[in-house]
N, C-alpha and C positions, 0 to 999 in steps of 0.2 A: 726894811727896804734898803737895798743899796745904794751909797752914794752916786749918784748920778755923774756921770764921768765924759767929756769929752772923744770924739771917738781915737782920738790920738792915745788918749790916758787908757780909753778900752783896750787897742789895739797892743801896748806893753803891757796891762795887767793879760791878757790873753798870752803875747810870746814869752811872759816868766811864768807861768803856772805849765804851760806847754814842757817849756825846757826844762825847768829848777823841778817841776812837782810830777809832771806825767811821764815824763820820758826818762827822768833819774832812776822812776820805781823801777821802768821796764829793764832797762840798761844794769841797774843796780843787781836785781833780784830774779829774774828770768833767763837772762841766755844761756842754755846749755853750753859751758864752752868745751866740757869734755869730750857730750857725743855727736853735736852739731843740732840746730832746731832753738828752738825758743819754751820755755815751760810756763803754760797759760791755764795748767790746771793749781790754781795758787792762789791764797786767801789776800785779803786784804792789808795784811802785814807784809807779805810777802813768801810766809812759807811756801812750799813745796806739796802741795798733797797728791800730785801724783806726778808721774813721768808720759803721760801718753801723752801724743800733741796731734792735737785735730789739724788733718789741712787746712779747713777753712783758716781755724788762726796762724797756721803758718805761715800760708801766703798773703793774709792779711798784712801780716807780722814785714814781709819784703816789700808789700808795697808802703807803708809807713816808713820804714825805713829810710827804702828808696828817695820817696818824697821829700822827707824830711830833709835828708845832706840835698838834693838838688834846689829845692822853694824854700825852706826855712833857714840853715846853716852848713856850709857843709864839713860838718862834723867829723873828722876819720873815723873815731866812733862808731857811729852810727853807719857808714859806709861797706863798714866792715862786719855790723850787725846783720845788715841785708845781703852780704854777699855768704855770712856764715849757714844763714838760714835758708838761702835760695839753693845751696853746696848740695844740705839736706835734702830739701823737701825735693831737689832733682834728679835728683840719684837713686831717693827710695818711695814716691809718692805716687807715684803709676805704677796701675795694671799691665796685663799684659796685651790687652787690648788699648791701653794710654789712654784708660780715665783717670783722673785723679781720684786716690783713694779717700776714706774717711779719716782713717785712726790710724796710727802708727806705733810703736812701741818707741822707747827711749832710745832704742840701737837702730832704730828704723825698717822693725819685721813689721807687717802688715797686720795688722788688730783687726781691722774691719775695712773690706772694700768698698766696691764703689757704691755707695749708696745716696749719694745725694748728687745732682747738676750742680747747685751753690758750690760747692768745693773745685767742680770747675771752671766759676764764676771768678771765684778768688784766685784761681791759677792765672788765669788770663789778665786778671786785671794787676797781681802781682808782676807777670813777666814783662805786660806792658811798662810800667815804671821801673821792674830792674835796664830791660833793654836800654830804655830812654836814658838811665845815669851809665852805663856799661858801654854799650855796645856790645854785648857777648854776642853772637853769632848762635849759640846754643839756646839764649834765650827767647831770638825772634824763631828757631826751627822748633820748641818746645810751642808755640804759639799756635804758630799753623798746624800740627801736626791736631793741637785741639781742639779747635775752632770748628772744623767741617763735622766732627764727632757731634758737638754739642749744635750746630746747627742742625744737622739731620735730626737731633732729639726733640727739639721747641718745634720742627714741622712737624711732629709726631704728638701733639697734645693729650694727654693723658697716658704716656708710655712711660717717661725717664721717675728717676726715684728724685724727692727732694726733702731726706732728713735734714733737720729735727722736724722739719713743717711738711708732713705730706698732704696731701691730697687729696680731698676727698672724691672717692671715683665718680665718674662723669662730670666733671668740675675741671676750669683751669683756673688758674690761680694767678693775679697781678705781680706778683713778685718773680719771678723768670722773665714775664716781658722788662719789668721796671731795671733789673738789676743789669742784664745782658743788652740793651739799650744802648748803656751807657760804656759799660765793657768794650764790647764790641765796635762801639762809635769808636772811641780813644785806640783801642788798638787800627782800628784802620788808618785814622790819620796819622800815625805815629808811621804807620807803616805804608803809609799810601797807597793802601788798598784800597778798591772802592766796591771789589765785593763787601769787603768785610765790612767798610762804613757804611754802605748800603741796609747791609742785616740791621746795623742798630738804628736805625732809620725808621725800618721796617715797623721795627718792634717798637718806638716811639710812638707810629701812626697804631700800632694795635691798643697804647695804652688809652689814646684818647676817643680813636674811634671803638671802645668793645667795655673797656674797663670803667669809663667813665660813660655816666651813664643819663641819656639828657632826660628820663622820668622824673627823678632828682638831682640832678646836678652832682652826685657824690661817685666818686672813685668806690667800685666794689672791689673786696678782695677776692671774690668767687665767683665766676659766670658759669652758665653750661656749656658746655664743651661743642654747642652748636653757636657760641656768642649772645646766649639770651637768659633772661632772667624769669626767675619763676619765685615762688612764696615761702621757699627753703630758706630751716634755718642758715644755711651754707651765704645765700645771697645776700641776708643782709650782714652779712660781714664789713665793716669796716674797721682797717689798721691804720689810724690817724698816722702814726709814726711813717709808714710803708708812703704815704701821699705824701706828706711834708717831703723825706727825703727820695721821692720820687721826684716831685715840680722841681728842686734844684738839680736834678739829673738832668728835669730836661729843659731846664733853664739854659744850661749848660751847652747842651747839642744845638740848640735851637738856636740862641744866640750866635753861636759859628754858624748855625743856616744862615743869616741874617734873616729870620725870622721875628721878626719884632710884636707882630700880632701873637704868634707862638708864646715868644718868652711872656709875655704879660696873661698872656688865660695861665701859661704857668704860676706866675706869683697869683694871680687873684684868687685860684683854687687851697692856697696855705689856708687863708683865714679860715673858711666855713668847716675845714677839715679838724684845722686846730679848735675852735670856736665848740664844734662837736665831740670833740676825744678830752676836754679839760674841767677837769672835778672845782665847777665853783665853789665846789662847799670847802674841798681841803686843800684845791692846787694840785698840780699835777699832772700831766697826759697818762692819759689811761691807753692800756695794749692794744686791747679792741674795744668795740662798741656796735650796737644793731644801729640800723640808719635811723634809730631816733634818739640815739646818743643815751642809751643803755647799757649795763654790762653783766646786768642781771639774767640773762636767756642766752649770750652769745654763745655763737658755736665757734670758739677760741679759747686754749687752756688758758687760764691763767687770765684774765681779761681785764681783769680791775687791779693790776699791779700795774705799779709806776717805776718802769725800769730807764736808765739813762740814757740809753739809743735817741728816743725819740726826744726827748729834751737835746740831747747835744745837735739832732738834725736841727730842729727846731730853732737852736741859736742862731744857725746859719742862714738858715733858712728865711727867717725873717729879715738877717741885714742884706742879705743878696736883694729880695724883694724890693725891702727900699731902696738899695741902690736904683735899683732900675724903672720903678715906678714912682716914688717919693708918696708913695698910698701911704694916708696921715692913721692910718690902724697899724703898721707896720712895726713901730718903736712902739707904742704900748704895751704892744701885742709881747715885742722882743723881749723888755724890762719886766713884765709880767712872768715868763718863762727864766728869765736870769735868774728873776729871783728867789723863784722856787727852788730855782738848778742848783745856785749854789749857797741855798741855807739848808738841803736834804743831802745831795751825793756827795761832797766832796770831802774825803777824809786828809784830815788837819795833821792828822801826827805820819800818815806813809807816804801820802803825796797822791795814790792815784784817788777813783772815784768810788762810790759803793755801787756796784751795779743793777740792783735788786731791793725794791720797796716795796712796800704792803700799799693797802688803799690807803692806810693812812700818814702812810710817810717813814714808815720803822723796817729797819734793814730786813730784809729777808733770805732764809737760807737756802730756799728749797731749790733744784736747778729750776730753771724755766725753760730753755732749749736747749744747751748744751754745756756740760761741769766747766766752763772756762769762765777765768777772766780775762778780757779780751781787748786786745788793744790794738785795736782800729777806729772806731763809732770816735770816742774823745780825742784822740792826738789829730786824726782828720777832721773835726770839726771845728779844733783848735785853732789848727795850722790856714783852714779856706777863711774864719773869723777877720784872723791877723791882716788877710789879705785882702778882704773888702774893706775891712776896717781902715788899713792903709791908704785904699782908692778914695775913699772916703776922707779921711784926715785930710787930703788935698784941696778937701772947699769947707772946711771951716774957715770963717771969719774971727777973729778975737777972740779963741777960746772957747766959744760958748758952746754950756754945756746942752746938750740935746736932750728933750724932751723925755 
């Protein structure tokens, strides 16, 4: 079990592994500086195993960046990382219709079009954080130009493509409302637009009124495409990771509503989700689960793996909660998932994380959704940590260590 740490003493153990161990690997062993882009298809030492760079991690890639030189440090470095990567993926990552593509070559031909909305989930939420440190003018007209695209697609439920996780037909799926929610929120205030804040608004009200579901109280990851549930395998789907870092999405929104009854059903939905998706026998959040916290039947690949997504939401997620509630399940909950988090992922001798476990806790090789490793889920969960963690430091009394 880990020493138990003051949230001040968290808050630096959190901004040196951030700097010194996650962002060295990225910075170190990743940037294309030859042909522009980032290379996320790369083991845990750091090789190289391929040259193709998915959009999703590209733009992931700028908004990390971004984030980082403006909230955490601002680093030339890093500045310079997200504007080599933004050069890229702007120049060569749309269609000719201005979707953002899937896959790209190392020189930036086109591998694979458009096949997923997510990739243009990641464009938007990228450009929003380039604009905010830039001001480029090309990045807010790269915005709008794809926003109406991908709004017309979410009116269209069962229409757009969403690789690596499609769809199963007559199904919609929680993850386009949960992720485009918040996307969307952020880019309209950024831009004070209020159609645009409106859309994520929208899609907030869809997560809780369709997705969440008051038979059981649990967030489905599959409804019917008429908003109703039925005895398919599909329905009892639940993505414990998908609801964890959903509630702090819209903890997030809701809070600027000044929604306070809002943000609190958001923190009390963590527990029962996490409480559901975690292997008491070995530790762990598990991928999926049926709504009786099974992973034996689910109709999700891979289901009883414990990959580090949902742990890094999971860190956050919990201290946000207590910030805001001071709910006495919160910190157990937290310390519980820390300690799994970092006596399983974190590789000692390269710096970043291992992203990929078996049910029992031993690296695994095989892809899960897409050949990358991918550096967005840990450096932003890092970096939002440090920052509650900070709010927090301010009403300690004498040190003392928290529970």
């Amino acid at each position: 079990m880990t020493q138990r740490m003051t949230f001040s003493e968290l808050r630096d153990f959190y901004r040196d592994h951030l700097a010194n161990d996650v962002m060295s690997f990225w910075t170190t062993h990743a940037l294309d500086h030859e042909c522009g882009g980032i290379n996320t298809c790369i083991r845990d030492d750091g090789a190289i195993v391929s040259h193709d760079k998915y959009l999703w991690s590209q733009w992931r890639a700028v908004w990390v960046f971004s984030t980082l030189y403006q909230r955490f440090e601002p680093r030339p470095e890093w500045r310079q990382a997200a504007e080599g990567i933004y050069r890229f993926v702007a120049k060569h990552g749309r269609d000719d219709d201005g979707r953002t593509v899937f896959c790209l070559d190392r020189s930036g031909a086109i591998k694979e079009g458009y096949t997923s909305i997510y990739a243009d989930a990641f464009a938007l939420s990228g450009l929003t954080e380039y604009f905010r440190m830039t001001g480029d003018p090309r990045a807010e007209r790269l915005a709008r130009e794809i926003f109406p695209l991908v709004k017309a697609d979410l009116d269209r439920p069962g229409t757009y493509p969403t690789d690596p996780h499609r769809i199963p037909p007559g199904f919609r799926a929680h993850g386009p409302s949960m992720i485009f929610s918040l996307v969307f929120y952020e880019l309209g205030t950024l831009l004070n637009d209020s159609t645009i804040r409106q859309a994520g608004l929208d899609l907030t009200r869809d997560v809780f009124d369709h997705f969440l579901r008051p038979e059981d109280g649990l967030l489905h990851e599959f409804i019917r495409l008429d908003n109703t549930l039925d005895e398919s395998p599909e329905c009892r789907v639940i993505v414990p990771g998908h609801v964890i870092e959903d509630m702090w999405f819209q903890i997030h929104i809701l809070q600027r509503q000044r929604d306070e009854s809002g943000v609190r059903r958001a923190c009390e939905l963590i527990e029962p989700h996490l409480a559901l998706g975690w292997d008491a026998e070995r530790g762990g959040i598990y991928h999926a689960v049926d709504t009786g916290g099974s992973t034996a039947a689910v109709a999700w690949k891979f289901a009883d793996t414990k990959l580090w997504w949902p742990a890094t939401e999971a860190l956050y997620a919990l201290l946000l909660a207590y910030e805001k509630t001071s709910a006495t399940w919160c910190l157990p909950w937290y310390w519980k998932v820390h300690d799994y988090a970092f006596t399983h992922y974190p590789d000692r001798e390269h710096g970043e994380w291992r992203q990929r476990l078996d049910v029992d806790g031993k690296p695994l090789t095989k892809t899960v959704a897409l050949p990358v490793k991918d550096p967005f889920h840990l450096p932003r969960a890092l970096l939002l940590c440090t920052e509650v963690l900070d709010r927090l430091s301010r009403g300690e009394q004498g040190g003392q260590r928290f529970p």
